[in-house]
ChimeraX commands (.cxc) that place a marker at each C-alpha (Angstrom):
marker #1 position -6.77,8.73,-16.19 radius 0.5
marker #1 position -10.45,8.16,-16.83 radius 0.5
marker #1 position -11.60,6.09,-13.45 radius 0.5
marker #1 position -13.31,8.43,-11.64 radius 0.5
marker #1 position -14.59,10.56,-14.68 radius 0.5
marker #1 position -18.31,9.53,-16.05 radius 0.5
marker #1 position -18.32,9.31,-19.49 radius 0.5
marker #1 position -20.39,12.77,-19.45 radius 0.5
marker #1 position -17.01,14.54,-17.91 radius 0.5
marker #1 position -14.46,13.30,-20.49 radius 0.5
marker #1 position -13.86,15.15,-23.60 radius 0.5
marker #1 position -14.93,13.62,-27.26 radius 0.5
marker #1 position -11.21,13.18,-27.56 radius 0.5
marker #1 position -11.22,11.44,-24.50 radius 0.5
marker #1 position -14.04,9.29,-25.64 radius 0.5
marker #1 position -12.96,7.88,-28.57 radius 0.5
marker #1 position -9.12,6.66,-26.75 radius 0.5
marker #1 position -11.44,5.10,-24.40 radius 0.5
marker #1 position -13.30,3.76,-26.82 radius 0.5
marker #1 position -9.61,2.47,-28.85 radius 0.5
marker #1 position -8.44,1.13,-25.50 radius 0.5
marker #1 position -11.71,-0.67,-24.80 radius 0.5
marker #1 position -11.79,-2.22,-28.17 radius 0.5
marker #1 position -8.61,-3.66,-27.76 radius 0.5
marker #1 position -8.91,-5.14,-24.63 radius 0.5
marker #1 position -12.35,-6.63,-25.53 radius 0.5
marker #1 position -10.55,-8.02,-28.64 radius 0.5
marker #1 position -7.69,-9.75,-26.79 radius 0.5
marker #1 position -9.86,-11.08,-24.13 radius 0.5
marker #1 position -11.74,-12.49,-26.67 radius 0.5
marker #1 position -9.41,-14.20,-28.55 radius 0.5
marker #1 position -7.77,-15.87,-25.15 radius 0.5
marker #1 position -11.34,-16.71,-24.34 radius 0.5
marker #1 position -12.34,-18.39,-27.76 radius 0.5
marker #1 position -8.89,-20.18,-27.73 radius 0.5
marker #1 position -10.04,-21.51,-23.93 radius 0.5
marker #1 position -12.73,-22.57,-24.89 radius 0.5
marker #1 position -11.43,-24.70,-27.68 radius 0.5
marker #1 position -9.74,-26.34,-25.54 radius 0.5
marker #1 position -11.81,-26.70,-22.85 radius 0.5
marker #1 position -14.28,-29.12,-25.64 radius 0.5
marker #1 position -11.34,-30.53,-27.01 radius 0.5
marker #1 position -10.68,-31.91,-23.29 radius 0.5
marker #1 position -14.23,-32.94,-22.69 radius 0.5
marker #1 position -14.68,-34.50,-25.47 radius 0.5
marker #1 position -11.05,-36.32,-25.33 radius 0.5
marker #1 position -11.81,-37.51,-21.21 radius 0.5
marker #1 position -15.61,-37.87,-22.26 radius 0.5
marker #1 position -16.50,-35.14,-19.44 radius 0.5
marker #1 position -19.43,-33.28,-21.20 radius 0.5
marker #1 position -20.03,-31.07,-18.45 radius 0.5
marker #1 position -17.27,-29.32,-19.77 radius 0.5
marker #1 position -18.82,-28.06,-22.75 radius 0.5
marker #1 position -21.31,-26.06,-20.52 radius 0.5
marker #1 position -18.37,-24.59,-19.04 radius 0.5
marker #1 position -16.72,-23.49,-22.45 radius 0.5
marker #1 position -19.78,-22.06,-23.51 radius 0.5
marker #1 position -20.76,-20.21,-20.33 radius 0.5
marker #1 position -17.73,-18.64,-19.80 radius 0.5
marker #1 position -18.00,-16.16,-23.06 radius 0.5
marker #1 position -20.62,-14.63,-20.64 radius 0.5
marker #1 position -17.53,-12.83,-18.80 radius 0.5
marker #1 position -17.06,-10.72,-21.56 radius 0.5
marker #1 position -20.33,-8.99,-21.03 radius 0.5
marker #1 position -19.52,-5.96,-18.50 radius 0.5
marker #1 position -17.14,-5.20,-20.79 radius 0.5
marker #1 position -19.01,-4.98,-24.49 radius 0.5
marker #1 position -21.87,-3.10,-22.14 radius 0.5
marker #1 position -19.68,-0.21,-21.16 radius 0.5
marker #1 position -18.44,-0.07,-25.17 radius 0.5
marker #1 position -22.18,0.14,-26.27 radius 0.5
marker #1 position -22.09,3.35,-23.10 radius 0.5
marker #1 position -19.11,4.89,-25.08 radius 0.5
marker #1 position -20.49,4.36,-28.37 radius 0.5
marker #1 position -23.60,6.17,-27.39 radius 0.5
marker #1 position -21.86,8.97,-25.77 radius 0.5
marker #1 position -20.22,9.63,-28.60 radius 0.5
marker #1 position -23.39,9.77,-31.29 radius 0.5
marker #1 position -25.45,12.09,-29.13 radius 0.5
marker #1 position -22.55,14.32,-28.43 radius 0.5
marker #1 position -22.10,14.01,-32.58 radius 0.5
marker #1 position -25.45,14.85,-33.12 radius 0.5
marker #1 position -24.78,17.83,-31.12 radius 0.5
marker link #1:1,2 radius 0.2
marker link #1:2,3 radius 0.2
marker link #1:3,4 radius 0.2
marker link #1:4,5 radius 0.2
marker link #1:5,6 radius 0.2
marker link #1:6,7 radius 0.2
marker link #1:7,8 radius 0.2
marker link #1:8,9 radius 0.2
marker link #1:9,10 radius 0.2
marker link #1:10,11 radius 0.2
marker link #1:11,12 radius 0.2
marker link #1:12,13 radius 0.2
marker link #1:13,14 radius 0.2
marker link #1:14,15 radius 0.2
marker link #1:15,16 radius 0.2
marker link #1:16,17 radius 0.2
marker link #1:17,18 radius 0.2
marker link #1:18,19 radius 0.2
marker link #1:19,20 radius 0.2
marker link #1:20,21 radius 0.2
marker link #1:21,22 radius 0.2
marker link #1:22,23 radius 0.2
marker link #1:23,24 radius 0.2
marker link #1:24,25 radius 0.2
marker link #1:25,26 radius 0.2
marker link #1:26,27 radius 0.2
marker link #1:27,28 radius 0.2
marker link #1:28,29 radius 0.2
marker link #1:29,30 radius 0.2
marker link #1:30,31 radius 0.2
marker link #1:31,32 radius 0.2
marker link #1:32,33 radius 0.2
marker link #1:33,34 radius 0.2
marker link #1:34,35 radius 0.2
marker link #1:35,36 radius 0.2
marker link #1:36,37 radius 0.2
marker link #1:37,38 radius 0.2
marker link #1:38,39 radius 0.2
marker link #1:39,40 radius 0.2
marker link #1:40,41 radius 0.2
marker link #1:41,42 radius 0.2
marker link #1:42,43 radius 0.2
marker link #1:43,44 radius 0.2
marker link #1:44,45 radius 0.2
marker link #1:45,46 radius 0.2
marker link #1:46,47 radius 0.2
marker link #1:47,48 radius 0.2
marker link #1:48,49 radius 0.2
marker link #1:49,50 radius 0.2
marker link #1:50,51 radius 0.2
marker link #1:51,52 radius 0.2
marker link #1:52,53 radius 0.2
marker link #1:53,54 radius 0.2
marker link #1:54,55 radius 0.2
marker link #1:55,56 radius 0.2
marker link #1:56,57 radius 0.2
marker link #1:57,58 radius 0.2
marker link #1:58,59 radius 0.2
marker link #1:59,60 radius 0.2
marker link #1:60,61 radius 0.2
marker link #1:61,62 radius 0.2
marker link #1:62,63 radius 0.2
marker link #1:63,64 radius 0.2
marker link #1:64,65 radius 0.2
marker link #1:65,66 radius 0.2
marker link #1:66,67 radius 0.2
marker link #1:67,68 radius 0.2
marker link #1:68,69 radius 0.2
marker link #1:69,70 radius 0.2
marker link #1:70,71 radius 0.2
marker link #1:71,72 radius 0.2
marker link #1:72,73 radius 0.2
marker link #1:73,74 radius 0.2
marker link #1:74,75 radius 0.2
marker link #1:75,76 radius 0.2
marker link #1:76,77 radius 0.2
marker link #1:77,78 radius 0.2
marker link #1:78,79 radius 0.2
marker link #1:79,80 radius 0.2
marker link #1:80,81 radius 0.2
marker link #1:81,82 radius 0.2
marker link #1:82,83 radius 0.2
view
């Protein structure tokens, strides 16, 4: 629905689903990712592979594009609230 729209096209209605949807994804990927992780030092720490632990810790990196274009929503939506 919203691909090919900027965030400047889409309605404030619009905005805020995106904004829901985004949220929710971002939570769930978060939650795999923090369980992963977990794992991924249990399993160094078990096999005495430290590197691993770099790995685990790196990876929450991933979730970056992700809480960047929820800060783009969030800001959308308090300037067209100040409106």
């Amino acid at each position: 629905m919203t691909k090919n729209k900027k965030l400047s096209e889409l309605t404030l209605n619009e905005l805020y689903t995106e904004k829901k949807k985004i949220k929710g994804i971002l939570m769930g990927f978060g939650i795999v990712m923090i369980i992963a992780c977990i794992i991924l030092i249990a399993v160094a720490v078990k096999s005495k592979n430290y590197a691993l632990i770099a790995v685990a810790s790196g990876s929450i990196i991933t979730l970056l594009p992700i809480t960047t274009r929820l800060g783009q929503i969030d800001k959308e939506i308090k300037t067209r609230e100040q409106k």
